[in-house]
Structures are given as structure tokens and as C-alpha cells.
C-alpha positions as CSV (number, residue, x, y, z in Angstrom):
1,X,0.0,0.0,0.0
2,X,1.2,3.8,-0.3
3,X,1.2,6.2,1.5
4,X,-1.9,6.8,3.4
5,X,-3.4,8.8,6.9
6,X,-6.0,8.3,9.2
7,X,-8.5,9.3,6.2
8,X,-7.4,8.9,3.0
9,X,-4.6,6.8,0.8
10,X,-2.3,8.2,-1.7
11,X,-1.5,6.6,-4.8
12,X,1.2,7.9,-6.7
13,X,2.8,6.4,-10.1
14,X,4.5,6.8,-13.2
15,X,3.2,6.5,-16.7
16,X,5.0,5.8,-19.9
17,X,4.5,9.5,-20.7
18,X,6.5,10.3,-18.2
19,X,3.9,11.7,-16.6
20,X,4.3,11.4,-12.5
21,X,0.7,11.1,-11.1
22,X,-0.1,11.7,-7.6
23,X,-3.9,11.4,-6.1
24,X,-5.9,10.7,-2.9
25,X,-9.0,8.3,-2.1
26,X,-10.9,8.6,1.1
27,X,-10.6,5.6,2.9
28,X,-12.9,3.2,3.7
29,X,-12.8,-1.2,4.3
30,X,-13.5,-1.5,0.3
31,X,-10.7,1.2,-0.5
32,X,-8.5,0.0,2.2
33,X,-8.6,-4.1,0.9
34,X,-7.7,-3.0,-2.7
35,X,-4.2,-2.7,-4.0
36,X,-2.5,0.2,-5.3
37,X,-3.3,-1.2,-8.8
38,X,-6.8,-1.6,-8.3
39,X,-7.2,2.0,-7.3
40,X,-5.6,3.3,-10.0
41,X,-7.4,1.1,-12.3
42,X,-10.5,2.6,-10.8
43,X,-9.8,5.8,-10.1
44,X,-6.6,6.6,-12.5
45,X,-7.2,8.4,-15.8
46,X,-6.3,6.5,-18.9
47,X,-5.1,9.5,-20.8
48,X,-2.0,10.2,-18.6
49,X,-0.8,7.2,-19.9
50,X,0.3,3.2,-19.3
51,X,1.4,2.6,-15.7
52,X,4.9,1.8,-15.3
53,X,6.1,2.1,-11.8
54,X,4.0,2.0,-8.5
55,X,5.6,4.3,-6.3
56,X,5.4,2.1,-2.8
């Protein structure tokens, strides 16, 4: 998991635009079970590109 406080996670990544993407999701149980990956295949936006590194 990344970074995260007492209410939200932070997901941050790199795309193969180079593009460095940083963005929080309030937590809750569903939020806090899924992986890095699966939040930002939910809440990511495709046009910043193909993930290439999970920063962890």
C-alpha cells in the first residue's frame, strides 16, 4: 500500500508519458482491501498514460 493517513490513501505512479501522477482516495474497508493497482485502475485516468512504476 502507499502512503496513506487516518482518512485517505495516496496513490502515486509513473506512466509511460513520463507523466508522475499523484492522487488521494478517502478511505474506507472497500478502499483500504484493494491494492495500489486496483485504485488506479478505478480511479486513474487513462489518458495520462500506461502505468509503469507503482511508487510504494
Amino acid at each position: 500500500m502507499g502512503r496513506a493517513t487516518t482518512t485517505h490513501r495516496i496513490v502515486e505512479y509513473w506512466t509511460d508519458k513520463g507523466t508522475h501522477v499523484i492522487f488521494p482516495v478517502e478511505r474506507n474497508e472497500e478502499v483500504d482491501r484493494m491494492s495500489d493497482e486496483q485504485l488506479i485502475s478505478r480511479f486513474g485516468d487513462p489518458e495520462d498514460g500506461v502505468v509503469t512504476r507503482v511508487v510504494r
